[in-house]
Every structure is written in structure tokens, then in C-alpha cells.
C-alpha positions, 0 to 999 in steps of 0.5 A: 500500500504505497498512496496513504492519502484518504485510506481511512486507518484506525489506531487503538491506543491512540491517547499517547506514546506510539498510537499518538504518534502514529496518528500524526503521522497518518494525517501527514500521509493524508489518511483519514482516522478512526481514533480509540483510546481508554482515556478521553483527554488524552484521546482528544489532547491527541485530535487536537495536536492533529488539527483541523486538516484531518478528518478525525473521528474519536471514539472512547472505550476499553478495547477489552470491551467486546461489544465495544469494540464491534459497534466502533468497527461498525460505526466506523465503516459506516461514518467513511464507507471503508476501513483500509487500515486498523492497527491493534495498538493498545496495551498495558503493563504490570510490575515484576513479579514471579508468577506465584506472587501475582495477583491473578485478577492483575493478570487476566487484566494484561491478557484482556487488554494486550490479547484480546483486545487485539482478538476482538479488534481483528475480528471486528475489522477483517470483514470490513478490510478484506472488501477493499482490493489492499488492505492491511492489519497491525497487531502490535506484540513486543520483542517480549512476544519473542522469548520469554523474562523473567518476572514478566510472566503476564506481559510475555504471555499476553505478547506471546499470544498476540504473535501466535495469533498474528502467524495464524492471520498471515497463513489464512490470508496469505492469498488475500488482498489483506496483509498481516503485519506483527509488530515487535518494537524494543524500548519505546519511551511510551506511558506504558509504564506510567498506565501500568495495571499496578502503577507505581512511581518508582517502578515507572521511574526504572522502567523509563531507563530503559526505553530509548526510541520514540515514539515517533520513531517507531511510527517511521518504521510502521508506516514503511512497513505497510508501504513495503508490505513488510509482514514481521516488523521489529523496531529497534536495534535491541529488537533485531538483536534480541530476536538474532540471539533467540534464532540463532541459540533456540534452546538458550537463547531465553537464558542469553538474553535474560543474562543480559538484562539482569546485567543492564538492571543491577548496572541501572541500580548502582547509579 
């Protein structure tokens, strides 16, 4: 999909960090946007720094939300005739806790948001976009749906589902007009650790250290990647690096990678 020019795209999570960034990008390209996000201000903080050149329209609702999710699919076919693009962007996070210690109510909370509001934001969108002769599907995983971390039982899995579930869309649709894309950015600075199931200051504080690329940045590469068609997209050198190691090292490359970061975390303490 090369002309991004009056393609109506709609971003989940679109009130800060990569959805945000990913809707000023698409209203540069010309696009038309279908605009969700949990939080209504941040929401419309973002359609106002799009501006009135764009045709925006703004729908507040969880995407765990079933329902929700289906009548916004609706309503946003029926507002522009079309849906050419959806990016299931949405997520949530949790602190570092080991799977014995974690509140399981916490956990079932990361796998609504992070993997079934991707479910039910394919499955509200796929009847529309396979209508249109391209059309393309983003299901935002992470380089955490690649191997799994110690501690992050809840995330990885909830990531680990969303690329499974992506391998099974490119096989079913890879003679389709409809191009699946699994997304896996590294360390984004986006608010996922400030919107946190289990926000904590201290914990937001760390996390931060860690994320280096903007958001805007990972925008960049999205839209190439729907440009070139690109089904397996990773953002990041970490991204790429991380995904060479599990590869190349298939049964410890887990262990490799784990090492690494336990390193880079007591290296973060001591200062």
C-alpha cells in the first residue's frame, strides 16, 4: 500500500506514546482516522495536536470491551464507507513479579487488554478490510512476544499470544488482498509504564531507563512497513538483536538474553 492519502486507518491506543504518534503521522500521509483510546483527554489532547486538516473521528472505550469494540468497527465503516487500515495498538503493563506472587485478577487484566483486545479488534475489522482490493492489519506484540523474562510472566504471555495469533492471520490470508503485519518494537519511551495495571512511581521511574526510541520513531518504521508490505516488523536495534540471539541459540537463547538484562538492571541500580 504505497498512496496513504484518504485510506481511512484506525489506531487503538491512540491517547499517547506510539498510537499518538502514529496518528500524526497518518494525517501527514493524508489518511483519514478512526481514533480509540481508554482515556478521553488524552484521546482528544491527541485530535487536537492533529488539527483541523484531518478528518478525525474519536471514539472512547476499553478495547477489552467486546461489544465495544464491534459497534466502533461498525460505526466506523459506516461514518467513511471503508476501513483500509486498523492497527491493534493498545496495551498495558504490570510490575515484576514471579508468577506465584501475582495477583491473578492483575493478570487476566494484561491478557484482556494486550490479547484480546487485539482478538476482538481483528475480528471486528477483517470483514470490513478484506472488501477493499489492499488492505492491511497491525497487531502490535513486543520483542517480549519473542522469548520469554523473567518476572514478566503476564506481559510475555499476553505478547506471546498476540504473535501466535498474528502467524495464524498471515497463513489464512496469505492469498488475500489483506496483509498481516506483527509488530515487535524494543524500548519505546511510551506511558506504558506510567498506565501500568499496578502503577507505581518508582517502578515507572526504572522502567523509563530503559526505553530509548520514540515514539515517533517507531511510527517511521510502521508506516514503511505497510508501504513495503513488510509482514514481521521489529523496531529497534535491541529488537533485531534480541530476536538474532533467540534464532540463532533456540534452546538458550531465553537464558542469553535474560543474562543480559539482569546485567543492564543491577548496572541501572548502582547509579
Amino acid at each position: 500500500m504505497k498512496e496513504l492519502r484518504n485510506k481511512v486507518v484506525v489506531i487503538t491506543g491512540a491517547g499517547s506514546g506510539i498510537g499518538r504518534a502514529l496518528a500524526v503521522a497518518f494525517s501527514k500521509e493524508g489518511a483519514r482516522l478512526a481514533l480509540n483510546e481508554f482515556n478521553p483527554v488524552t484521546l482528544n489532547e491527541t485530535v487536537d495536536l492533529i488539527g483541523k486538516g484531518t478528518e478525525v473521528f474519536p471514539v472512547s472505550f476499553d478495547v477489552a470491551d467486546k461489544d465495544a469494540m464491534f459497534s466502533f468497527a461498525k460505526s466506523v465503516k459506516e461514518r467513511f464507507g471503508q476501513i483500509d487500515v486498523m492497527i491493534n495498538n493498545a496495551g498495558v503493563s504490570i510490575g515484576e513479579y514471579p508468577l506465584h506472587q501475582i495477583d491473578l485478577d492483575m493478570f487476566e487484566r494484561v491478557m484482556d487488554v494486550n490479547f484480546y483486545g487485539m482478538l476482538y479488534g481483528s475480528r471486528a475489522f477483517i470483514p470490513y478490510l478484506i472488501e477493499q482490493p489492499e488492505s492491511s492489519l497491525f497487531n502490535v506484540s513486543s520483542v517480549f512476544g519473542l522469548t520469554g523474562i523473567i518476572h514478566s510472566s503476564a506481559y510475555c504471555a499476553s505478547k506471546f499470544a498476540v504473535y501466535g495469533l498474528n502467524q495464524s492471520l498471515i497463513q489464512e490470508h496469505k492469498n488475500s488482498s489483506l496483509t498481516i503485519h506483527s509488530v515487535h518494537p524494543g524500548g519505546i519511551k511510551t506511558n506504558i509504564a506510567r498506565n501500568a495495571v499496578d502503577y507505581n512511581e518508582a517502578h515507572e521511574a526504572f522502567h523509563q531507563q530503559f526505553l530509548k526510541l520514540s515514539p515517533e520513531y517507531a511510527a517511521t518504521v510502521i508506516i514503511s512497513g505497510i508501504k513495503k508490505k513488510r509482514k514481521r516488523i521489529l523496531i529497534g536495534a535491541e529488537a533485531f538483536l534480541l530476536d538474532f540471539v533467540v534464532r540463532l541459540f533456540p534452546v538458550w537463547g531465553g537464558s542469553i538474553v535474560n543474562g543480559i538484562i539482569q546485567k543492564k538492571v543491577e548496572a541501572l541500580k548502582r547509579k
